[in-house]
Backbone as CSV, one residue per row, in Angstrom:
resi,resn,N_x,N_y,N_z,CA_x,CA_y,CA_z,C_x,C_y,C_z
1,UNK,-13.163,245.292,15.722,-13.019,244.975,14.308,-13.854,243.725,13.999
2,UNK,-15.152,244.043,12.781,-15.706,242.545,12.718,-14.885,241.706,12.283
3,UNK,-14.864,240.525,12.460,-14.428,239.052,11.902,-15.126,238.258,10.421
4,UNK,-16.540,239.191,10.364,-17.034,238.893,9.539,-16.871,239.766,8.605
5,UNK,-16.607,239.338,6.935,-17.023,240.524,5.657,-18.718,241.250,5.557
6,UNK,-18.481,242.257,4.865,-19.667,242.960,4.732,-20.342,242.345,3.299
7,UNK,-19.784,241.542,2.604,-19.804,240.707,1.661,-19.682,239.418,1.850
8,UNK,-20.151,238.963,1.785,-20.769,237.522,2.419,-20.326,236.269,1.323
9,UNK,-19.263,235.146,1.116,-19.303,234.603,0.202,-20.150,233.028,0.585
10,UNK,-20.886,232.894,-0.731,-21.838,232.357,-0.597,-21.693,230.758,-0.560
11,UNK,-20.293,230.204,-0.358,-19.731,229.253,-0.361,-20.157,228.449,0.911
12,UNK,-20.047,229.902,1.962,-20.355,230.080,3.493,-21.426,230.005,3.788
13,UNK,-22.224,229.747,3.034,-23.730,230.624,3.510,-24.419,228.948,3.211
14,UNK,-25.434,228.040,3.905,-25.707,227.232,4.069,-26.881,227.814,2.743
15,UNK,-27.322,226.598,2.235,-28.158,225.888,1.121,-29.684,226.700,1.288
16,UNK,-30.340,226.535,2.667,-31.614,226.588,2.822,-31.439,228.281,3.297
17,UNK,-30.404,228.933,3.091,-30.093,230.511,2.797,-29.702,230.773,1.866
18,UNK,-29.682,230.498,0.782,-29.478,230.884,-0.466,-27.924,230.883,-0.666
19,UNK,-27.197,229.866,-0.068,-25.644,229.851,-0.452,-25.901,228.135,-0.926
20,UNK,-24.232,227.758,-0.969,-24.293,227.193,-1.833,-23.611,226.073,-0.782
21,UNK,-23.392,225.893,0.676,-22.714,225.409,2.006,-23.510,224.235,2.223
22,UNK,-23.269,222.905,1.742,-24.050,222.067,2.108,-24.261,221.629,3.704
23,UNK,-25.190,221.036,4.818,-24.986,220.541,5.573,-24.014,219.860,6.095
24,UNK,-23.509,218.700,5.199,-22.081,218.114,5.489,-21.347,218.972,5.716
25,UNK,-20.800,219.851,4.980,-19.594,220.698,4.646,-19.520,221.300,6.111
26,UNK,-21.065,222.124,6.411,-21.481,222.871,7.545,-21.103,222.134,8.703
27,UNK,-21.417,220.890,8.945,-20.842,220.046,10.139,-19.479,220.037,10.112
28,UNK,-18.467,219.839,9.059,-17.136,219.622,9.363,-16.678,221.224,9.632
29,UNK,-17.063,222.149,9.231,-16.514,223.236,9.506,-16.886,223.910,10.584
30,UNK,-18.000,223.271,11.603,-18.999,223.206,13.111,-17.045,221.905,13.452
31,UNK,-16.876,221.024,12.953,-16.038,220.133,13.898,-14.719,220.882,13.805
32,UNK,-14.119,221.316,12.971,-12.793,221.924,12.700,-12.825,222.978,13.828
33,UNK,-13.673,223.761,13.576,-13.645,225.191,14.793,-13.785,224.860,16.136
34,UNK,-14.306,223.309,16.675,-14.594,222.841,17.731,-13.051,222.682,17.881
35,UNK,-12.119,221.787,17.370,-11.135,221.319,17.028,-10.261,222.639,17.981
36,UNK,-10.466,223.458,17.288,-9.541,224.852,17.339,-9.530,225.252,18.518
37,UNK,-11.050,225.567,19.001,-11.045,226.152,20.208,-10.386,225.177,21.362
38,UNK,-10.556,223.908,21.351,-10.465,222.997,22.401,-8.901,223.204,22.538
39,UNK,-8.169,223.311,21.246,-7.240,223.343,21.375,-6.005,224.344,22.575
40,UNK,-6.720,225.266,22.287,-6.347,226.232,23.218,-7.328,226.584,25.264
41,UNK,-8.299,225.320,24.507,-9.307,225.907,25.982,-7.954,226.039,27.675
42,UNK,-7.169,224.895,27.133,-6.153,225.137,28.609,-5.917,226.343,28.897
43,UNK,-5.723,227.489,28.121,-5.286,228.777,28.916,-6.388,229.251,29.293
44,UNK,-7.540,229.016,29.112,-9.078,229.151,29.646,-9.021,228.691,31.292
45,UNK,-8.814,227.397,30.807,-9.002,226.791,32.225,-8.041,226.859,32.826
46,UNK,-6.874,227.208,32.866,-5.930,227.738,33.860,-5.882,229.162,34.355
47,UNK,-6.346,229.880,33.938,-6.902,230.983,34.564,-7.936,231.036,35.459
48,UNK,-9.437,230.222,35.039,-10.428,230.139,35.375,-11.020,229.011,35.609
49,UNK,-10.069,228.102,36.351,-10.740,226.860,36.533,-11.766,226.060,36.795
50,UNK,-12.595,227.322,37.871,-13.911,226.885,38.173,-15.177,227.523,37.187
51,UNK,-14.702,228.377,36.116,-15.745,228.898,34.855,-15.654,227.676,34.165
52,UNK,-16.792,227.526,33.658,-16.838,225.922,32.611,-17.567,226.873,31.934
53,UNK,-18.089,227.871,31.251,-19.007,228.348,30.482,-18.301,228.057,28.875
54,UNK,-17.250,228.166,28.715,-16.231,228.174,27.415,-16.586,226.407,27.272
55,UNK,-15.801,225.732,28.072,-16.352,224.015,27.925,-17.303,224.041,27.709
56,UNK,-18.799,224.086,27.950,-20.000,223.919,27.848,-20.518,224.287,26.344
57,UNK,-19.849,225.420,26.182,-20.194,225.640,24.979,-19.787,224.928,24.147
58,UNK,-18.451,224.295,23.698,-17.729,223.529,23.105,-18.899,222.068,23.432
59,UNK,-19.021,222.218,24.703,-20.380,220.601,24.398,-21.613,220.852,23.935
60,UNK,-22.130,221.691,23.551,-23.271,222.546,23.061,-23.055,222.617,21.510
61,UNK,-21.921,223.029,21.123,-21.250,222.767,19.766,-21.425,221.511,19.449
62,UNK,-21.109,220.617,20.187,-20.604,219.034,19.781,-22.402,218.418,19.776
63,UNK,-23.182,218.861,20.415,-24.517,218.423,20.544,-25.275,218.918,19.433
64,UNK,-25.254,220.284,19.306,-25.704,220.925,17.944,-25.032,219.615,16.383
65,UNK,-24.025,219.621,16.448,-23.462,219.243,15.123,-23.943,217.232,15.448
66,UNK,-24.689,216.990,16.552,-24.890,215.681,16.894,-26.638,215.978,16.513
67,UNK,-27.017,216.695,15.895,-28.685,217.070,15.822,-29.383,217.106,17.480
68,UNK,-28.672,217.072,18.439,-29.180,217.046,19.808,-29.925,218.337,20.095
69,UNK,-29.251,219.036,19.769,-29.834,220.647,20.397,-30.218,221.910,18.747
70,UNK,-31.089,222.698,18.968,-31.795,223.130,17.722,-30.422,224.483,17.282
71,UNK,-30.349,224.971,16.415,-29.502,226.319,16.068,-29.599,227.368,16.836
72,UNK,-30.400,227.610,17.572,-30.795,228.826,18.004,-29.962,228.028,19.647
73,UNK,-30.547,226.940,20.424,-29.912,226.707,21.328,-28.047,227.234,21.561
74,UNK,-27.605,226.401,20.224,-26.227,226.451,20.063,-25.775,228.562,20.101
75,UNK,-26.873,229.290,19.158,-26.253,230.256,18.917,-25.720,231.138,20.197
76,UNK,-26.982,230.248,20.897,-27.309,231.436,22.543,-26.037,230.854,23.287
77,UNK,-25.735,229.611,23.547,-24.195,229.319,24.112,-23.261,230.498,23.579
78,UNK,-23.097,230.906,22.951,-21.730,231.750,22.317,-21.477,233.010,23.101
79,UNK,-22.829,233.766,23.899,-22.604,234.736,24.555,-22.382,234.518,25.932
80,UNK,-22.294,233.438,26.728,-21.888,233.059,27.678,-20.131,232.477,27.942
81,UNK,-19.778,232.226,26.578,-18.479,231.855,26.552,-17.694,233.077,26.053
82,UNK,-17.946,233.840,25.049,-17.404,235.212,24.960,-17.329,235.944,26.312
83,UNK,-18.174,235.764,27.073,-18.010,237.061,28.343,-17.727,236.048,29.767
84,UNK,-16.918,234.964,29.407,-16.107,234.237,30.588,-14.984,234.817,30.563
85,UNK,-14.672,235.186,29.154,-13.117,235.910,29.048,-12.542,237.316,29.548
86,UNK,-13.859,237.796,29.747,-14.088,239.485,30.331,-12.713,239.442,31.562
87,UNK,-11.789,240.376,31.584,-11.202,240.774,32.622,-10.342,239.354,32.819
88,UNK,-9.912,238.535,31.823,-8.966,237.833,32.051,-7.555,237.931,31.409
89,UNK,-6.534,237.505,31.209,-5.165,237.910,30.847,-5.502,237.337,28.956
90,UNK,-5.249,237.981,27.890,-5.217,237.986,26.582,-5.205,236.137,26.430
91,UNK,-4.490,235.142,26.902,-4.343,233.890,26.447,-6.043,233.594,26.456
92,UNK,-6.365,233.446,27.943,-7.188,232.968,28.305,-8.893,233.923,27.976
93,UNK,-8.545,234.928,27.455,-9.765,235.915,26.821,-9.884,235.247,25.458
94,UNK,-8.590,235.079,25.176,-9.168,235.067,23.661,-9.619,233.554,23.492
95,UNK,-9.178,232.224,23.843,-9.130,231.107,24.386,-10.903,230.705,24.618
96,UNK,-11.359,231.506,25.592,-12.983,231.911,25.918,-13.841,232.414,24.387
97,UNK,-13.268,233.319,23.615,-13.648,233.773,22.606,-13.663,233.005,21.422
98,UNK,-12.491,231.999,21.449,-12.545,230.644,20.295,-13.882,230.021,20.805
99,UNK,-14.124,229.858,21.605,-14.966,228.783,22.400,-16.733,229.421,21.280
100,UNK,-16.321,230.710,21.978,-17.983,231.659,21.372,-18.260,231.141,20.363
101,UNK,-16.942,231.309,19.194,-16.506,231.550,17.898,-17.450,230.102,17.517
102,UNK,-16.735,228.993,18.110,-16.942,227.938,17.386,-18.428,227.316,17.487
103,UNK,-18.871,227.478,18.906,-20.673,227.200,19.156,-21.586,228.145,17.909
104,UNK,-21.161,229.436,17.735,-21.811,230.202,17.034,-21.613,229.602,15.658
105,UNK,-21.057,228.802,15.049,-20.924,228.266,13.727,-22.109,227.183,13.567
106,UNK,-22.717,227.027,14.412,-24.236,226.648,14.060,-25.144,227.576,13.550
107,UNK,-24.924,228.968,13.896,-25.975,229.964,13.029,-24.896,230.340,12.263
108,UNK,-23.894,230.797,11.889,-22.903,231.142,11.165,-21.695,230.271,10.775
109,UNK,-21.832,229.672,9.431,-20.683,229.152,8.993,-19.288,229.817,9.309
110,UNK,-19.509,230.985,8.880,-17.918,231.307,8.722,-17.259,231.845,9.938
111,UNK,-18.498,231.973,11.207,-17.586,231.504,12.264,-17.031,230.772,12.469
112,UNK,-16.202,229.932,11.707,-15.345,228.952,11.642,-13.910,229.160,12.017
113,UNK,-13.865,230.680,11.091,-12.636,231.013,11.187,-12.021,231.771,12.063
114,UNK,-13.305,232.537,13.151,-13.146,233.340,14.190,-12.944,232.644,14.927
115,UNK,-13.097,231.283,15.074,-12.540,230.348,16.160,-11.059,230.020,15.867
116,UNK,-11.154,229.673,14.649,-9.684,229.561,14.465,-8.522,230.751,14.586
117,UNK,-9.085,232.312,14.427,-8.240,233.430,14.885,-7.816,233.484,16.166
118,UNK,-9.427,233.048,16.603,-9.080,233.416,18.195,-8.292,232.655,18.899
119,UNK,-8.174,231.342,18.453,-7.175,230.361,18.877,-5.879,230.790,18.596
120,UNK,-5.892,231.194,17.534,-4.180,231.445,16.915,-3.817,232.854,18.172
121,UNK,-4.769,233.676,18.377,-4.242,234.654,19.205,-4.055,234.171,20.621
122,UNK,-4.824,233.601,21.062,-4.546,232.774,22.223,-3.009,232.387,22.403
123,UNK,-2.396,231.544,21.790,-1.181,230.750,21.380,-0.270,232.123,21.274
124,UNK,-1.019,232.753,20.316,0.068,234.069,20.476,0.231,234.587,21.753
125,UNK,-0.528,235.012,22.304,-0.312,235.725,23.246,0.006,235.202,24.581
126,UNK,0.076,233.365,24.572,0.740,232.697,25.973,2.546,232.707,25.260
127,UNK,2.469,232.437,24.036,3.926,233.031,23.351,4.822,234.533,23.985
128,UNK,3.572,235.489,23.438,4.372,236.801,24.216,4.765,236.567,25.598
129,UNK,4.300,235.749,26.273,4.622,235.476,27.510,6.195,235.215,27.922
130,UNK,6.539,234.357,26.955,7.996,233.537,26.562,8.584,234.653,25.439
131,UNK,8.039,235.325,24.767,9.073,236.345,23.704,9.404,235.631,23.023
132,UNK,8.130,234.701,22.149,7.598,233.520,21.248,6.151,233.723,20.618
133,UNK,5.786,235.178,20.534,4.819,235.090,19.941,4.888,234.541,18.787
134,UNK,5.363,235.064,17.545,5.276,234.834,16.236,5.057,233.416,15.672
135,UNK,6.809,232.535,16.314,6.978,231.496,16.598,5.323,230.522,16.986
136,UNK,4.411,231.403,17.974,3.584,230.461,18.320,1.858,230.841,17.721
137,UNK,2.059,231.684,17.142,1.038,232.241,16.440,1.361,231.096,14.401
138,UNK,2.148,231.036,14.033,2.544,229.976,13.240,2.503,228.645,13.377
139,UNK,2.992,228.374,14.624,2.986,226.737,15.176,1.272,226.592,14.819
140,UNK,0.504,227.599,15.620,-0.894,227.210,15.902,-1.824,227.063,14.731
141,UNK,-1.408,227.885,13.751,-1.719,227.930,12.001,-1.544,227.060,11.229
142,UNK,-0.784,226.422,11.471,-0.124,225.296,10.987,-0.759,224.273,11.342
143,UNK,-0.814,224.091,12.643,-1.440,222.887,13.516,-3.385,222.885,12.844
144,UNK,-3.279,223.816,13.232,-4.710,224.377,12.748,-5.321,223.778,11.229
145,UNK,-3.533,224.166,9.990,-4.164,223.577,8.866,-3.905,222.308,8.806
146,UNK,-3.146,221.616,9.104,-3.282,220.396,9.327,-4.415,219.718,9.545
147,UNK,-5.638,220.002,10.288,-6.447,219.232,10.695,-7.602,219.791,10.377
148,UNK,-7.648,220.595,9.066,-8.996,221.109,8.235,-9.496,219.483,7.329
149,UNK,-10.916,219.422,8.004,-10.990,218.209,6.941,-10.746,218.247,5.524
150,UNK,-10.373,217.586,4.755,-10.331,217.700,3.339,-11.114,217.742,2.921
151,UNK,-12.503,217.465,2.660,-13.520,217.999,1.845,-13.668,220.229,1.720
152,UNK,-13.675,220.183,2.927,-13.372,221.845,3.171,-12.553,222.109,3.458
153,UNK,-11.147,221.645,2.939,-9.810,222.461,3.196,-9.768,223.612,2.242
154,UNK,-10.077,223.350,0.493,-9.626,225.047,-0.458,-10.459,225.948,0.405
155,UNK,-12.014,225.173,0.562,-12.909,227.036,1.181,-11.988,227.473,2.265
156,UNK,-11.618,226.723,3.484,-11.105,227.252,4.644,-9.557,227.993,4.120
157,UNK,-9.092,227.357,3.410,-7.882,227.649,3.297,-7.817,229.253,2.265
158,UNK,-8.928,229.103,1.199,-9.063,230.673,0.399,-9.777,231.641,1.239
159,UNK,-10.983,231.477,2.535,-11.494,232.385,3.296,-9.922,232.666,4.006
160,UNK,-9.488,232.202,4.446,-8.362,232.382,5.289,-7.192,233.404,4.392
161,UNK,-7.498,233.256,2.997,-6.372,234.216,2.306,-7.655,235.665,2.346
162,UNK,-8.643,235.511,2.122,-10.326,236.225,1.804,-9.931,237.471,3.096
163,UNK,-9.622,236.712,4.598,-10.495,237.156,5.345,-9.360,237.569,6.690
164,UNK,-8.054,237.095,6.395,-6.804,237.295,7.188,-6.760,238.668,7.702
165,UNK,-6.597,239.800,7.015,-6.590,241.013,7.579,-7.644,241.513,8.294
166,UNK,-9.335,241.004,8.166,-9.478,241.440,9.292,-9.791,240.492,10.431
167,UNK,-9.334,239.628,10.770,-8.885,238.455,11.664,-7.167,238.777,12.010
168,UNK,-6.815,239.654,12.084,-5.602,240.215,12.464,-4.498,239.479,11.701
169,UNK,-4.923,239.241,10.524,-3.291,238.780,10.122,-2.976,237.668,10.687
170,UNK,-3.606,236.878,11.200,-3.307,235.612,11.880,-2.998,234.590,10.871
171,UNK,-3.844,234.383,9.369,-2.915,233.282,8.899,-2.571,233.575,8.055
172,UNK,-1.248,234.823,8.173,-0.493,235.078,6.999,0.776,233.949,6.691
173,UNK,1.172,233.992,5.939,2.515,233.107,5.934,3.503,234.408,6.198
């Protein structure tokens, strides 16, 4: 199921592409999704302690949004952290997949929020563990909105009403 619309809102879409996403905006919503993934990287690294490909990317993220490394560098991190998760238990797959989510928000804004799904499923699914999903799929939403910067909290917070169903329903109330 994509994460992305087939309709593109242009809120998302950076300046020098014909949206309306300033650079600033673009960096805090590059730091929020960093935010997200890190959040959950522990079930990453407790599965896979000696894979750092998910970390790396998250420092590849943090270098991109530091002007260190070019867009295209950052985009290519994302497929190395998506397929650390291959053949690991749901926490720690999806955990790997925030990681993708959030490096890739250097070529794609609104991978922002695929980091933030994938996190929330993460949380969910070390929850199902305990027969606490719901419970921890909310905690993580929550936690999550809490720490949207305020300049881009309405966009994050209306993509998130925009874009919930196909991001699994993750930040429904």
């Amino acid at each position: 199921m994509p994460i992305l619309p087939a309709d593109r809102d242009p809120r998302l879409i950076t300046e020098r592409r014909g949206g309306t996403l300033t650079d600033e905006h673009h960096h805090l919503l590059a730091d929020w999704a960093i935010l997200c993934a890190e959040h959950v990287l522990p079930y990453f690294e407790h599965a896979a302690p000696d894979d750092t490909r998910p970390h790396d990317a998250l420092g590849t993220a943090r270098a991109w949004r530091r002007g260190e490394v070019p867009m295209r560098t950052a985009h290519r991190a994302a497929f190395p952290a998506n397929a650390a998760g291959r053949d690991l238990p749901d926490p720690a797959r999806f955990a790997a997949l925030a990681a993708g989510q959030a490096v890739a928000v250097a070529h794609v804004a609104a991978h922002d929020l695929g980091a933030a799904a994938y996190a929330i499923r993460a949380a969910a699914a070390a929850g199902a563990t305990r027969g606490e999903a719901e419970a921890a799929r909310v905690a993580e939403r929550d936690w999550q909105r809490e720490r949207i910067p305020a300049p881009v909290r309405r966009l994050v917070l209306d993509d998130q009403r925009r874009r919930s169903a196909i991001c699994w329903n993750a930040f429904d109330d």
